[in-house]
C-alpha positions as CSV (number, residue, x, y, z in Angstrom):
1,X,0.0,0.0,0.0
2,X,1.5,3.7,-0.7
3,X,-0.1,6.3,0.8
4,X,0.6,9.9,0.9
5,X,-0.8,11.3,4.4
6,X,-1.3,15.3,4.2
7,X,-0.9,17.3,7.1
8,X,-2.9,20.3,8.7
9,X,-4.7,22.3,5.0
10,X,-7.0,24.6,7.2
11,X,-8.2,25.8,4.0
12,X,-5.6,26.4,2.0
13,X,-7.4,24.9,-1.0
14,X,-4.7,26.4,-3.6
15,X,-1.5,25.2,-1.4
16,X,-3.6,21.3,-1.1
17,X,-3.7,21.6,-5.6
18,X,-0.4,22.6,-5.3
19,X,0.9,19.9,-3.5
20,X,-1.0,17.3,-4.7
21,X,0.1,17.9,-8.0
22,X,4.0,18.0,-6.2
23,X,3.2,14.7,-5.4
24,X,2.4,13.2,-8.9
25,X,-1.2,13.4,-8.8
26,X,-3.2,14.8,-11.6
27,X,-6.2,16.5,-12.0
28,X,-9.5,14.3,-13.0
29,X,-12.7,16.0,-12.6
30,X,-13.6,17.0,-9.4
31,X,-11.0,14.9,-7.9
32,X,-7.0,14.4,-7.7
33,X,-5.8,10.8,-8.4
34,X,-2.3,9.4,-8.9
35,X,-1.6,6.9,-12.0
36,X,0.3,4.4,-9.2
37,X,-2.8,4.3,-7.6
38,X,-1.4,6.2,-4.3
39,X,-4.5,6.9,-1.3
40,X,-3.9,10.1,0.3
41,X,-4.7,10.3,3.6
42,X,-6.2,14.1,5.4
43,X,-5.0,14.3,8.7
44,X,-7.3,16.7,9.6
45,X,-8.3,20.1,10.0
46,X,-9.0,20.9,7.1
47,X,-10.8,24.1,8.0
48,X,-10.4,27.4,9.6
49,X,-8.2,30.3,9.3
50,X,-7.7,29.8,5.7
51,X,-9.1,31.9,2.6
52,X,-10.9,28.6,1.2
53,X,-12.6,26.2,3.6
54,X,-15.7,25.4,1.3
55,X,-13.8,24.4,-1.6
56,X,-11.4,22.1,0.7
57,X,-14.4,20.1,2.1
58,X,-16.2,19.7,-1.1
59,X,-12.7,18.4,-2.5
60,X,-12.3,16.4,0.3
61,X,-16.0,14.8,0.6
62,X,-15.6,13.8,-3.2
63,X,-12.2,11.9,-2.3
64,X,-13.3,10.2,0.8
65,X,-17.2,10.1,0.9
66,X,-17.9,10.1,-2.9
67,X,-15.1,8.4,-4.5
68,X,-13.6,6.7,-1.6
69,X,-10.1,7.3,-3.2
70,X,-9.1,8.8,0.2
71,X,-9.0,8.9,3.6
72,X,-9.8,11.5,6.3
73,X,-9.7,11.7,10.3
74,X,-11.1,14.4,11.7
75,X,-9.1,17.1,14.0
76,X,-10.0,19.2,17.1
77,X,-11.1,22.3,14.5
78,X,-12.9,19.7,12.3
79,X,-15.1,18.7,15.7
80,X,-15.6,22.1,16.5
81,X,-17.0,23.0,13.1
82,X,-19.7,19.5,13.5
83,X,-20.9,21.1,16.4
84,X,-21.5,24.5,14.7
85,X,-23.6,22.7,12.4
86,X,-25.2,20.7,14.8
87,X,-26.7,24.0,15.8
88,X,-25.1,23.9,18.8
89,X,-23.0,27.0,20.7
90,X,-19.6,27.2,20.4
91,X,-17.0,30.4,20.4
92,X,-16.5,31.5,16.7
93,X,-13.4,32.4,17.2
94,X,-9.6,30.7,16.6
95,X,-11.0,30.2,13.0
96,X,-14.0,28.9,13.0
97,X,-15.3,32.6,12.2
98,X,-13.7,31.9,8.8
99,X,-15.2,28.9,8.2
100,X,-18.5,30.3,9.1
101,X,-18.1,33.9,7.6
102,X,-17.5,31.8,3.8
103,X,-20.3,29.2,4.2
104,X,-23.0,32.8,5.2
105,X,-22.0,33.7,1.8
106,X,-23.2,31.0,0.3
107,X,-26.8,30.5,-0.8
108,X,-29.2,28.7,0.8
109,X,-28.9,25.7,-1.5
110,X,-25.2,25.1,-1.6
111,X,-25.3,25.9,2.5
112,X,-27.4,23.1,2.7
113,X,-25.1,20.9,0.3
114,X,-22.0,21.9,2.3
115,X,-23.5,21.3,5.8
116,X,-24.6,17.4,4.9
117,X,-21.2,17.0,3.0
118,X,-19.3,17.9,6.3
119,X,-21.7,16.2,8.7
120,X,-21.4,12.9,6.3
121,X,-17.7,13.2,6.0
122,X,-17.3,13.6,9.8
123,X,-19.9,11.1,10.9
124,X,-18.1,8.6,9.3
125,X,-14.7,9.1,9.9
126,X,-12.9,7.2,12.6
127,X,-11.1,8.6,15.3
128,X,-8.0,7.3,14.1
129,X,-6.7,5.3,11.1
130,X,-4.6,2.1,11.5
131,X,-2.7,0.6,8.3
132,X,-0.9,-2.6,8.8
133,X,-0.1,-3.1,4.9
134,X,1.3,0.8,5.0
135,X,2.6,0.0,8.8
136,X,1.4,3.2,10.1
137,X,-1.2,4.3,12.2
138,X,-2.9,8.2,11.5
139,X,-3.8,10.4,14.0
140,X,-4.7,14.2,14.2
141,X,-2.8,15.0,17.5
142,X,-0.8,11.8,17.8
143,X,-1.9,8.7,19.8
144,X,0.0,7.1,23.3
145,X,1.1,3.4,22.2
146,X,-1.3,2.4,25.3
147,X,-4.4,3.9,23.5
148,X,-4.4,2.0,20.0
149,X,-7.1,0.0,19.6
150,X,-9.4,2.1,21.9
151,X,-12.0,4.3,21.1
152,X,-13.1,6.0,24.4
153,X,-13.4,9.3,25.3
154,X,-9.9,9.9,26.6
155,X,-8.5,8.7,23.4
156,X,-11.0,10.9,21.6
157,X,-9.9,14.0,23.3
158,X,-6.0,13.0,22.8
159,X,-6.2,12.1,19.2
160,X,-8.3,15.8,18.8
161,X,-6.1,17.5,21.5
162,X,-3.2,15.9,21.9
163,X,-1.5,15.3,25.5
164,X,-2.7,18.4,27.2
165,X,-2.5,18.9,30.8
166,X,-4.9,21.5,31.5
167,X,-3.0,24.2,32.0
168,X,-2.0,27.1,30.0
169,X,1.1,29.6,28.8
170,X,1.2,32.8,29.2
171,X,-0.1,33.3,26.0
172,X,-3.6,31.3,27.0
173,X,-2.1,28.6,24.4
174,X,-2.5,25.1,26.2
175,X,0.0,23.6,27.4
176,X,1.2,20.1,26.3
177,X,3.1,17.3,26.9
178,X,5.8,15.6,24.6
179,X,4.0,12.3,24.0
180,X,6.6,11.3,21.2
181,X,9.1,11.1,23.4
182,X,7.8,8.0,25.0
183,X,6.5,6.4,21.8
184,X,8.3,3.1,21.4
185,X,6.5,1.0,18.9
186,X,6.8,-0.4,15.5
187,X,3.9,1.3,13.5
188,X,4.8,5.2,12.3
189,X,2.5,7.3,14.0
190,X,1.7,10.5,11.9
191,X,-0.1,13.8,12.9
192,X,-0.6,17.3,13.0
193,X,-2.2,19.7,15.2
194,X,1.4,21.5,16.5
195,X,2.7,23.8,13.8
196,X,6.6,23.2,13.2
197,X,8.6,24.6,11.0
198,X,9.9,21.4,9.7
199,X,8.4,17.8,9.5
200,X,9.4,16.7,13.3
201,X,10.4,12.8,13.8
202,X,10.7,11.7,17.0
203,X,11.0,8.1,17.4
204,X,8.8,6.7,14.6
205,X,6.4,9.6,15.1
206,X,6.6,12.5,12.3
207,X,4.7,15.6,12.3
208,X,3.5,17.1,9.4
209,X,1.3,20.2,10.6
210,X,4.4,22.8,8.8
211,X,1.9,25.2,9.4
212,X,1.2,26.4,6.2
213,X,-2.1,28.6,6.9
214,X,0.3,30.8,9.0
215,X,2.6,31.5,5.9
216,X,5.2,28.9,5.9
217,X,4.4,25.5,4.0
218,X,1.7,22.5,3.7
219,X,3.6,19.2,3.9
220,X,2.6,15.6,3.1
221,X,4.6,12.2,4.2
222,X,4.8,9.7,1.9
223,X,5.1,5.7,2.6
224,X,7.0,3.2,2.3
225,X,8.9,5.8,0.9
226,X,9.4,7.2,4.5
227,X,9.6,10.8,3.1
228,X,7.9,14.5,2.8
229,X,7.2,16.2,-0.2
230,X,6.6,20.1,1.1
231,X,5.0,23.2,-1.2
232,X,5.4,26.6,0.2
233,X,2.3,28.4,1.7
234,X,1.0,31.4,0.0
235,X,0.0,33.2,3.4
236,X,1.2,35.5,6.0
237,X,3.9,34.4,7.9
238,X,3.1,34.1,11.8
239,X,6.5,33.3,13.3
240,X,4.9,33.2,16.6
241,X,2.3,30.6,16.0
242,X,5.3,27.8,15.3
243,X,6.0,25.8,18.7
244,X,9.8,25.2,19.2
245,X,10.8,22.1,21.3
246,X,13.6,22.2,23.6
């Protein structure tokens, strides 16, 4: 199995074509397929804070829901955005006012459209994705060795999450614990969530959130090959929204 797993698009619709077609893929229809028959997997948010939300999940609903040519778990901006169409409260703000600010613009019609495609895409996604045949196991915020195979509600809120502690920086940024430190199996794990400024591999963990809605680059990582293909973000850059690990 090759798979190329995509990290954190939050919109960044043009930045995804990009890289996709960095990757090999080509353009067919509404969808982006690869002659070797490559499965790329979202590792999710794919929303919020970038210019093009809408068009990311109706790309992204064609490839996993529609086509089933990908694959998709769902990130802690991804639940947040299931709620808002649940109709229930939540804080538009850390950007989900984006989100929500492109899909008001819309008419009623396609509003409807966009709302099932998300609800489907998200209903049906699992926590986490485990590949034997790709040896690698997909989550958005990472996943303890001790939690694969479960599906409770602590792992929910670590794969969404990560390892937080409850506490926060001075920033009000919460604060988190290194979980890849103490990762000591086989299977790669792979996530996002953290921006870096570089793919980070600790152990046979890699994070590929490169944090490319904040201006600096939207990364994918690419197996059995065991490598990243990167295109360069089109945004702002935000130096301070990169974490840096001691």
């Amino acid at each position: 199995m090759k798979v190329d797993i995509i990290g954190d698009v939050h919109g960044c619709y043009d930045e995804l074509c990009n890289l996709f077609m960095e990757l090999g893929y080509h353009r067919q229809g509404e969808v982006f397929v690869h002659q070797d028959g490559r499965i790329p997997i979202f590792v999710g948010d794919i929303t919020d804070r970038g210019p093009a939300s809408i068009q990311t999940i109706q790309l992204v609903y064609e490839m996993v829901v529609n086509q089933k040519i990908a694959k998709y778990v769902p990130g802690n901006h991804c639940n947040k955005l299931y709620r808002f169409f649940l109709g229930n409260k939540v804080q538009q703000k850390h950007g989900l006012e984006t989100t929500v600010a492109e899909y008001k613009a819309l008419d009623k019609q396609l509003q409807e459209s966009v709302r099932n495609q998300f609800m489907n895409l998200y209903e049906n996604a699992d926590l986490y994705i485990t590949l034997p045949d790709a040896n690698v196991i997909v989550a958005h915020a990472g996943i303890k060795e001790s939690y694969i195979g479960r599906s409770d509600k602590k792992v929910e809120t670590f794969v969404l999450y990560g390892d937080i502690t409850g506490k926060f920086d001075e920033n009000g940024k919460p604060i988190r614990r290194d979980w890849a430190q103490h990762y000591n199996g086989d299977h790669w794990i792979v996530y996002g969530h953290t921006p870096v400024k570089s793919p980070r591999i600790i152990n046979k963990t890699i994070n590929i959130d490169t944090g490319c809605v904040f201006g600096n680059a939207l990364t994918a990582f690419r197996l059995p090959e065991e490598s990243t293909v990167s295109v360069p973000s089109t945004q702002p850059y935000l130096e301070e929204k990169f974490r840096s690990f001691s």
